[in-house]
Jmol script that loads the backbone (N, CA, C; Angstrom):
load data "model"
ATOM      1  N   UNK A   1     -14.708-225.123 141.851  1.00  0.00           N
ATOM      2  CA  UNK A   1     -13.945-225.877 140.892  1.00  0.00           C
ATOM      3  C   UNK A   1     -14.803-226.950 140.241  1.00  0.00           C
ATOM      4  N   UNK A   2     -15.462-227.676 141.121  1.00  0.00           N
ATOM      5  CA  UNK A   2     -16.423-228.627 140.116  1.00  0.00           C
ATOM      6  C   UNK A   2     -17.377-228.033 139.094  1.00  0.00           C
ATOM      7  N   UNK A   3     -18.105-226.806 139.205  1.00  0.00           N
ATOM      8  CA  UNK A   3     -19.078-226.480 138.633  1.00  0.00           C
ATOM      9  C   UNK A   3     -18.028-225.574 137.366  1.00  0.00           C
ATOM     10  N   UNK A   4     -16.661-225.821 137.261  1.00  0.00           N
ATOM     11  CA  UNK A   4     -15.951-225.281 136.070  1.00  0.00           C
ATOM     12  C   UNK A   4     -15.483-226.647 135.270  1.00  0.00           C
ATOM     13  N   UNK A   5     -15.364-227.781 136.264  1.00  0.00           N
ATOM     14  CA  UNK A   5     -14.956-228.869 135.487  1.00  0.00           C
ATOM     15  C   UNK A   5     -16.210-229.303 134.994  1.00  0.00           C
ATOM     16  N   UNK A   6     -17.238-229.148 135.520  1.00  0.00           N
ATOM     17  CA  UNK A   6     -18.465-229.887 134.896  1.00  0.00           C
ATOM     18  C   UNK A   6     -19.066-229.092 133.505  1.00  0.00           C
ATOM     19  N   UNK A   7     -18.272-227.955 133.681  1.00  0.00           N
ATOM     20  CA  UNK A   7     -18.607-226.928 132.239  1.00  0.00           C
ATOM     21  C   UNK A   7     -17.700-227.128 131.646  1.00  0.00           C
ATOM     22  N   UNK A   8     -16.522-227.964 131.589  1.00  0.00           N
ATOM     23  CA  UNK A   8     -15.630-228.335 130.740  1.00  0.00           C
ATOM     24  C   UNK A   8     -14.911-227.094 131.048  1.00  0.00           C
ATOM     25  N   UNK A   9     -14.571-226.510 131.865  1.00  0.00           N
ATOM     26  CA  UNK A   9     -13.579-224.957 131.688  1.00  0.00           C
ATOM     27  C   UNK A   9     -11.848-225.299 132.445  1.00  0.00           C
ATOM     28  N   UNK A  10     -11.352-224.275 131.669  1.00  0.00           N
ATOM     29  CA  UNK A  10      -9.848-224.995 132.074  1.00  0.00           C
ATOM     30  C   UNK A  10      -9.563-223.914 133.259  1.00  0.00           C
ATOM     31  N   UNK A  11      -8.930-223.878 134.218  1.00  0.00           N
ATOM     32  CA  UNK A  11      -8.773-223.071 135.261  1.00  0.00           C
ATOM     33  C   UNK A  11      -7.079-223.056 135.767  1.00  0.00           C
ATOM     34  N   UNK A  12      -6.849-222.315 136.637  1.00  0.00           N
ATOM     35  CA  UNK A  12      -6.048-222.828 137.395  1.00  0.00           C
ATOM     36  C   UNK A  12      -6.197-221.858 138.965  1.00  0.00           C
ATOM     37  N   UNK A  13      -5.632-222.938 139.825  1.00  0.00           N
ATOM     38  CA  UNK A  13      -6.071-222.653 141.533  1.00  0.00           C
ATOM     39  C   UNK A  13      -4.447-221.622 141.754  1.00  0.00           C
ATOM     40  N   UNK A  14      -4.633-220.226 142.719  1.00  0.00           N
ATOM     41  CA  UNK A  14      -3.766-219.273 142.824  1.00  0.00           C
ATOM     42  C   UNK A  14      -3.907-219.095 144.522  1.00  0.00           C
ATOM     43  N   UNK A  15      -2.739-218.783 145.403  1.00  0.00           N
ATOM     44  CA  UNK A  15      -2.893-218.716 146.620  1.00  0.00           C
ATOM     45  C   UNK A  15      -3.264-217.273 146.498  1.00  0.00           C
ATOM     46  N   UNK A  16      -4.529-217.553 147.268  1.00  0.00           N
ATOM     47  CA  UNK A  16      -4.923-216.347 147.652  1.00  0.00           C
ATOM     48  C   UNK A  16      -4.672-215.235 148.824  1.00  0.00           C
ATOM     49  N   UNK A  17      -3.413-216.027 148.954  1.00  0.00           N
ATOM     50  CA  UNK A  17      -2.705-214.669 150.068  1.00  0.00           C
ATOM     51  C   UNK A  17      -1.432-213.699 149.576  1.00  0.00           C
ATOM     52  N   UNK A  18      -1.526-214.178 148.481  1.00  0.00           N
ATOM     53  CA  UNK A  18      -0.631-213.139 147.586  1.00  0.00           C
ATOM     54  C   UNK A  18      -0.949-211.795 147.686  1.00  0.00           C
ATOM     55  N   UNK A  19      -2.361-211.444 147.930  1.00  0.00           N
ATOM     56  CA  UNK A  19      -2.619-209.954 147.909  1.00  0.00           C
ATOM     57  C   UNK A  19      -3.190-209.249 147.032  1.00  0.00           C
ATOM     58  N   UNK A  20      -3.361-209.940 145.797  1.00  0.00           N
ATOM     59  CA  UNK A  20      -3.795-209.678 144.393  1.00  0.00           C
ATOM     60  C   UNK A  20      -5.517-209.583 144.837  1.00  0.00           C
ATOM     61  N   UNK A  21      -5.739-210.578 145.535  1.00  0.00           N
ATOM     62  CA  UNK A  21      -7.829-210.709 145.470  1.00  0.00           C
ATOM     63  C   UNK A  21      -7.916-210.111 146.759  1.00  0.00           C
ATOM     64  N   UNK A  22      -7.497-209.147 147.394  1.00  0.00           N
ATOM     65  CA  UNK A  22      -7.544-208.875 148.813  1.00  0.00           C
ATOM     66  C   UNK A  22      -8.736-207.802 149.359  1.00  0.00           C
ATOM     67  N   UNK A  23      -9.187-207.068 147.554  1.00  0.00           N
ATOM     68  CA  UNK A  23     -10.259-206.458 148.161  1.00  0.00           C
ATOM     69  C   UNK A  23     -11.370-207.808 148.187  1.00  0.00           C
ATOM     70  N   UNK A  24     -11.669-208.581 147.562  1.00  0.00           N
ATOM     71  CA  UNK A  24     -13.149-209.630 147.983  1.00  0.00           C
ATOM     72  C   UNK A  24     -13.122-209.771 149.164  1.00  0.00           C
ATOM     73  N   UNK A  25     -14.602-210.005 149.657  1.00  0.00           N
ATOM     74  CA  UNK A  25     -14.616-210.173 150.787  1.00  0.00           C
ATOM     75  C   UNK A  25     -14.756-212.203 151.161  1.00  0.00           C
ATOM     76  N   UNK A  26     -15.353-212.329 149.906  1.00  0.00           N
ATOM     77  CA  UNK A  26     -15.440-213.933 149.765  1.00  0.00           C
ATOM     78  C   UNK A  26     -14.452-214.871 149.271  1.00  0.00           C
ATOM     79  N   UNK A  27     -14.205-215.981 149.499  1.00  0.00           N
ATOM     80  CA  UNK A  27     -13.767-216.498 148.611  1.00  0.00           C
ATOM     81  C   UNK A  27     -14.481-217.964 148.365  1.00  0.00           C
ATOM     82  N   UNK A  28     -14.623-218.506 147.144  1.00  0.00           N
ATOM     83  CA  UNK A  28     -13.148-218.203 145.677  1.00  0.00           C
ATOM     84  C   UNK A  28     -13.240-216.981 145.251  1.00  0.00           C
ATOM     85  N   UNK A  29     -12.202-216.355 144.635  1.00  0.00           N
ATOM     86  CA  UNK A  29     -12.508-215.676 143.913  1.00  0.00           C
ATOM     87  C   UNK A  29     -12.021-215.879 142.577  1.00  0.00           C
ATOM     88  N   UNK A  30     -12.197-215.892 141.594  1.00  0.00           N
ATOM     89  CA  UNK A  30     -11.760-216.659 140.255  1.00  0.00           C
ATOM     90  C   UNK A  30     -11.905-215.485 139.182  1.00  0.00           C
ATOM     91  N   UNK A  31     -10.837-215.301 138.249  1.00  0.00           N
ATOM     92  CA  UNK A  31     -10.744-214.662 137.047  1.00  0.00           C
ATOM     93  C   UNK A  31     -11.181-215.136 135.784  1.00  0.00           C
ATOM     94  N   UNK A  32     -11.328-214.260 134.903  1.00  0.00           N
ATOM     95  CA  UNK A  32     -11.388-214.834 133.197  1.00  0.00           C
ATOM     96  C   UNK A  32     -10.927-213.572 132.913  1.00  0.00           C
ATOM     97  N   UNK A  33      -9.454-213.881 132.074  1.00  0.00           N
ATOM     98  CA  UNK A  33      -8.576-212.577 131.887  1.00  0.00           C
ATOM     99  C   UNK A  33      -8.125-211.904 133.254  1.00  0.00           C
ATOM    100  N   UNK A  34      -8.526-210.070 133.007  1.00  0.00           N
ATOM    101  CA  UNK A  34      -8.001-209.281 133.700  1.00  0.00           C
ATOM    102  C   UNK A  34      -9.458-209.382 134.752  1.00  0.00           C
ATOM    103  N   UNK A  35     -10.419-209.544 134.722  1.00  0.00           N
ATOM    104  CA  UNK A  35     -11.356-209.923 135.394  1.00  0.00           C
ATOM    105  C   UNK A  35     -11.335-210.912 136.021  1.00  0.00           C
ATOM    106  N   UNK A  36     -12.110-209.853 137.907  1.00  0.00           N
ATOM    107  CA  UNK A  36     -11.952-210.912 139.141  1.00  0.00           C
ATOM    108  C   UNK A  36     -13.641-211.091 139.293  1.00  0.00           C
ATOM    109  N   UNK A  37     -14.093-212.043 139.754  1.00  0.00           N
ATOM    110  CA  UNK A  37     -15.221-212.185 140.073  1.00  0.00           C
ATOM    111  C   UNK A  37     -15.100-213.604 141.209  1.00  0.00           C
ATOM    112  N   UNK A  38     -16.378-212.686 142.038  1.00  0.00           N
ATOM    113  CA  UNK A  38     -16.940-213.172 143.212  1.00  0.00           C
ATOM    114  C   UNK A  38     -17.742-214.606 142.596  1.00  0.00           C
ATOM    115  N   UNK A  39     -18.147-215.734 143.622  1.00  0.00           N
ATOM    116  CA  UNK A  39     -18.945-216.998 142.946  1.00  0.00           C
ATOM    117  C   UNK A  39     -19.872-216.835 142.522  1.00  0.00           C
ATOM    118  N   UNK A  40     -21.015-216.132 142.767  1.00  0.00           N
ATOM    119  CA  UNK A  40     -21.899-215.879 142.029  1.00  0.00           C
ATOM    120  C   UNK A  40     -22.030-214.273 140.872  1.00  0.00           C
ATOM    121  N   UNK A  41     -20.972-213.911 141.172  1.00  0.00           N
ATOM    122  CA  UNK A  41     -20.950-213.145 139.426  1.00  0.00           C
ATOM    123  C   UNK A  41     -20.167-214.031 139.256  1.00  0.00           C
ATOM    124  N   UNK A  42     -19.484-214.656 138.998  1.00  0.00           N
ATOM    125  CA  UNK A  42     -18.351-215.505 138.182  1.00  0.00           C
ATOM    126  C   UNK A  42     -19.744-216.975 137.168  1.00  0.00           C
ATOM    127  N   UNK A  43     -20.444-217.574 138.130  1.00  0.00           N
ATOM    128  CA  UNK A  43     -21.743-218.084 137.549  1.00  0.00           C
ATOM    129  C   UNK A  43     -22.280-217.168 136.101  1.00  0.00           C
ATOM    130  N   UNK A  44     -22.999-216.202 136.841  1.00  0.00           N
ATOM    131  CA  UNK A  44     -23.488-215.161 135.446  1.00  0.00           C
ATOM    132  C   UNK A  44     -22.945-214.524 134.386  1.00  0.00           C
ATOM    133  N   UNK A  45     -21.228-214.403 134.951  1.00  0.00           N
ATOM    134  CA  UNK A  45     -20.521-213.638 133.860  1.00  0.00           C
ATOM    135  C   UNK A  45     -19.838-215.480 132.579  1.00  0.00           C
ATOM    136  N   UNK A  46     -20.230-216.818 133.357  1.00  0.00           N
ATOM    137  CA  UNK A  46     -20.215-217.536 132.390  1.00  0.00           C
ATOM    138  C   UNK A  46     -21.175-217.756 132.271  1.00  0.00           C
ATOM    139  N   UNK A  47     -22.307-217.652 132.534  1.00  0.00           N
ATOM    140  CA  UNK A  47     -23.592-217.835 131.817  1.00  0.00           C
ATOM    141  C   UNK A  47     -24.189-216.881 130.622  1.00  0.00           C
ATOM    142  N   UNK A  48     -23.419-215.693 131.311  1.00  0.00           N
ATOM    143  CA  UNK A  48     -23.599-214.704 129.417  1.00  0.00           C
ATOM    144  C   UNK A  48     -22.903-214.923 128.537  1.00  0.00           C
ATOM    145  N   UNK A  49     -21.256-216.303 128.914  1.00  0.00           N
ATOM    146  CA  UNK A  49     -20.751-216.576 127.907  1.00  0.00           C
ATOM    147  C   UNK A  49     -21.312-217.739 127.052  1.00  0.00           C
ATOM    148  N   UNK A  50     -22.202-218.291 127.493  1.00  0.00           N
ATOM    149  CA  UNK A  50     -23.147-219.615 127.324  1.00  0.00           C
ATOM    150  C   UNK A  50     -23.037-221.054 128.245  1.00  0.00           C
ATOM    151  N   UNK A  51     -22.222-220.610 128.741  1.00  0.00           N
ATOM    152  CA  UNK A  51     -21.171-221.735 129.391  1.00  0.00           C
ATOM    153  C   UNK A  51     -22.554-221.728 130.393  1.00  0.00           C
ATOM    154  N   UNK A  52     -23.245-223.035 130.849  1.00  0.00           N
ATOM    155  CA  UNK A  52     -24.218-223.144 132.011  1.00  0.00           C
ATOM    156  C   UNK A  52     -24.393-224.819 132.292  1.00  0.00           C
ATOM    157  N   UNK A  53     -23.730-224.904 133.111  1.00  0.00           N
ATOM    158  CA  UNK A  53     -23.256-226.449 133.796  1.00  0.00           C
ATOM    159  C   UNK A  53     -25.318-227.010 134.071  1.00  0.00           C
ATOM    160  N   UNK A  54     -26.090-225.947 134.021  1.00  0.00           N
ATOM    161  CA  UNK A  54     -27.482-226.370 134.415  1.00  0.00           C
ATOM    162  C   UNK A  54     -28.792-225.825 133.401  1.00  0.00           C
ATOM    163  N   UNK A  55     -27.647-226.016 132.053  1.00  0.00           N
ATOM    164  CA  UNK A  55     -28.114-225.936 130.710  1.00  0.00           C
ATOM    165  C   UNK A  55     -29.447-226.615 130.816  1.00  0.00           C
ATOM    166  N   UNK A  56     -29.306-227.995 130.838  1.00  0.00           N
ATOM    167  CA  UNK A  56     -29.994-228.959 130.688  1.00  0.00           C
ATOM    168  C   UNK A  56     -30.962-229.614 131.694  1.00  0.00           C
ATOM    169  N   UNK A  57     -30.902-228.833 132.688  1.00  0.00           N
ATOM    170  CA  UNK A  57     -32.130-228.927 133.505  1.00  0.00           C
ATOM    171  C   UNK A  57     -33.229-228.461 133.757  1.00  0.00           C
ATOM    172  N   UNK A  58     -34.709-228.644 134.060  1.00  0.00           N
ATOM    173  CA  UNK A  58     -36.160-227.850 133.769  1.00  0.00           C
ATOM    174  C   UNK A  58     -36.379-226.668 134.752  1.00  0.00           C
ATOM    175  N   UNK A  59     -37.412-225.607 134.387  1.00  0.00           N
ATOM    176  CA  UNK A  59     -36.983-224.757 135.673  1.00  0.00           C
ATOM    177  C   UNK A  59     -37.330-225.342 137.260  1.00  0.00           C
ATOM    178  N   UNK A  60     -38.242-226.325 137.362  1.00  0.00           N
ATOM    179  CA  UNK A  60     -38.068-226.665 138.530  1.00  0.00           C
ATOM    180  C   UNK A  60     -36.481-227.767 138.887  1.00  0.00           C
ATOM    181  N   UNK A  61     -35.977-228.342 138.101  1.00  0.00           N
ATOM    182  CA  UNK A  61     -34.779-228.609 138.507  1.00  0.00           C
ATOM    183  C   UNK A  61     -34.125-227.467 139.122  1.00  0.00           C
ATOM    184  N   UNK A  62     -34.071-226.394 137.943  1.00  0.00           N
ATOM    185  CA  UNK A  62     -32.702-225.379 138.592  1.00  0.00           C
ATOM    186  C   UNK A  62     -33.404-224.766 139.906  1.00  0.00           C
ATOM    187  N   UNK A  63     -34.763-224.478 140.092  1.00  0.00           N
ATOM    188  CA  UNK A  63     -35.339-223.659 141.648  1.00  0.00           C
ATOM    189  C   UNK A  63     -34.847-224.929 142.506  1.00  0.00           C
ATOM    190  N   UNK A  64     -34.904-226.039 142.347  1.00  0.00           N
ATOM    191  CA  UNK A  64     -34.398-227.121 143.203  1.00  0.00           C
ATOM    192  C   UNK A  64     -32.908-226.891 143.511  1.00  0.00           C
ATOM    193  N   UNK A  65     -32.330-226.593 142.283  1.00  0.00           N
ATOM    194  CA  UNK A  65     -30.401-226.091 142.967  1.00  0.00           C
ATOM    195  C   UNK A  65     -30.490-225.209 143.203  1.00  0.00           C
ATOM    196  N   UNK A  66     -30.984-224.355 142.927  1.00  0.00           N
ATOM    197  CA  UNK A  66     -30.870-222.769 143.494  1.00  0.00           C
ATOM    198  C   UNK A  66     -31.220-222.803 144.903  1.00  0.00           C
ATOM    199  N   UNK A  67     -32.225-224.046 145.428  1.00  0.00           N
ATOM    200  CA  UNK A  67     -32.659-223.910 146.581  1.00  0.00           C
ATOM    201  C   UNK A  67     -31.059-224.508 147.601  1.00  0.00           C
ATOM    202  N   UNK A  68     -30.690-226.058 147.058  1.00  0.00           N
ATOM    203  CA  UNK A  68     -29.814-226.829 147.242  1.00  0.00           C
ATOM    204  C   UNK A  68     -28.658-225.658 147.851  1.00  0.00           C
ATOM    205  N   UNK A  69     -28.543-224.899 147.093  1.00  0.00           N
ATOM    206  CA  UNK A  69     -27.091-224.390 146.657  1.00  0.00           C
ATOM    207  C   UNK A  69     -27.396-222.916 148.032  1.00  0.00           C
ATOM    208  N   UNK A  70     -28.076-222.675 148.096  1.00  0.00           N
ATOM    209  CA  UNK A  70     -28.578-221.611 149.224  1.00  0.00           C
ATOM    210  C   UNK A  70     -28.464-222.032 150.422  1.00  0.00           C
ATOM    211  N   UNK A  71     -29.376-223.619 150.823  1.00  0.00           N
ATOM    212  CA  UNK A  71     -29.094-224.375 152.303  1.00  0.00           C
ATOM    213  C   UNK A  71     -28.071-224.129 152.243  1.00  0.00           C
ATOM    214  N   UNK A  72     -26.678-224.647 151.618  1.00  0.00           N
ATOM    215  CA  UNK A  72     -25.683-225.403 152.139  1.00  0.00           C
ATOM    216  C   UNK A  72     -24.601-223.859 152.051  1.00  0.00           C
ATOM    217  N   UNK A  73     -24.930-223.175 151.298  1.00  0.00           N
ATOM    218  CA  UNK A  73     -24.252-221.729 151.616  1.00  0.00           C
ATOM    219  C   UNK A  73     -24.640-221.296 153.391  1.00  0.00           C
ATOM    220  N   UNK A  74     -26.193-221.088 153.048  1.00  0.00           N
ATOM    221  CA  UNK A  74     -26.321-220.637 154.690  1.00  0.00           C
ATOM    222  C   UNK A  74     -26.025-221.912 155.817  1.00  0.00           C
ATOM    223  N   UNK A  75     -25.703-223.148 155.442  1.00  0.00           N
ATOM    224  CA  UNK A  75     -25.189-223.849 156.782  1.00  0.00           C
ATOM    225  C   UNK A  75     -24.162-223.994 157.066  1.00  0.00           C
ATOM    226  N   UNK A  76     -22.991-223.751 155.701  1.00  0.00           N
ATOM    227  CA  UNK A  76     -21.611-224.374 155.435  1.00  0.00           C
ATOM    228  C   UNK A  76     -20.987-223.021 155.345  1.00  0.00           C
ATOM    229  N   UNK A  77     -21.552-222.005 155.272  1.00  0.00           N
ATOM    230  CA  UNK A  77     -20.531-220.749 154.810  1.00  0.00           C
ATOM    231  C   UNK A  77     -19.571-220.243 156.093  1.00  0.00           C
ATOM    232  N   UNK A  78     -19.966-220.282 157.007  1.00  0.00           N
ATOM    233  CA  UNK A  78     -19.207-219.366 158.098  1.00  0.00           C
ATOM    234  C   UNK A  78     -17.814-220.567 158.259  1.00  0.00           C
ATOM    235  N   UNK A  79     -18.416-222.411 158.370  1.00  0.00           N
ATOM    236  CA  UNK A  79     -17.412-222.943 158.460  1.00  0.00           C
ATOM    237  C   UNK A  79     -16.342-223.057 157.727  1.00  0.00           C
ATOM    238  N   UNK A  80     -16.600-222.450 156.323  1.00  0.00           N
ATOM    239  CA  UNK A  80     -16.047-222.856 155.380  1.00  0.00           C
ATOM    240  C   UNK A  80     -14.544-221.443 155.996  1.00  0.00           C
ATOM    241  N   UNK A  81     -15.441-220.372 155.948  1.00  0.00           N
ATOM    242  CA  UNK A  81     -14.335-219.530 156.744  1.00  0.00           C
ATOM    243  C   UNK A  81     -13.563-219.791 157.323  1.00  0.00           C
ATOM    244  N   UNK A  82     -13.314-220.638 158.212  1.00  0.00           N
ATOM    245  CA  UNK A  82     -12.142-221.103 159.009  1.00  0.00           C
ATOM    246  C   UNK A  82     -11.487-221.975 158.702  1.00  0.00           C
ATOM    247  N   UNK A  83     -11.182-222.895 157.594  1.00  0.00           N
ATOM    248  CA  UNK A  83     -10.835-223.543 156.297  1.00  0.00           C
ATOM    249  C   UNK A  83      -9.356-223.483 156.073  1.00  0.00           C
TER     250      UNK A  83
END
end "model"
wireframe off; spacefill off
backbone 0.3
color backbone group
């Protein structure tokens, strides 16, 4: 959700035990339209729309989040599971 508010994108949050996102294996899982996407296709499928919250950073900035954003997946992900 931050990295949609920081792209200015309008959203809205859906319980995901409705059954609708039940094949992902991850979550969030977030739409645009009839399209579901996982967090990182949901990143690329707005980055081919131009939409890139890390527009404006050099490529060693973004290898720096890309790195950022990897730790805290591999330290935070399993906990986040039980959530």
């Amino acid at each position: 959700q931050a990295w949609l508010r920081v792209c200015g994108c309008s959203y809205e949050v859906e319980n995901a035990r409705d059954g609708q996102m039940a094949w992902s294996t991850q979550l969030p899982v977030m739409r645009d339209g009839a399209q579901a996407f996982e967090q990182r296709e949901l990143y690329a499928h707005l980055r081919s729309l131009g939409i890139d919250a890390d527009a404006a950073l050099s490529p060693d900035q973004r290898a720096e989040s890309a790195a950022w954003e990897a730790l805290i997946e591999e330290r935070l992900g399993l906990s986040m599971l039980h959530t």
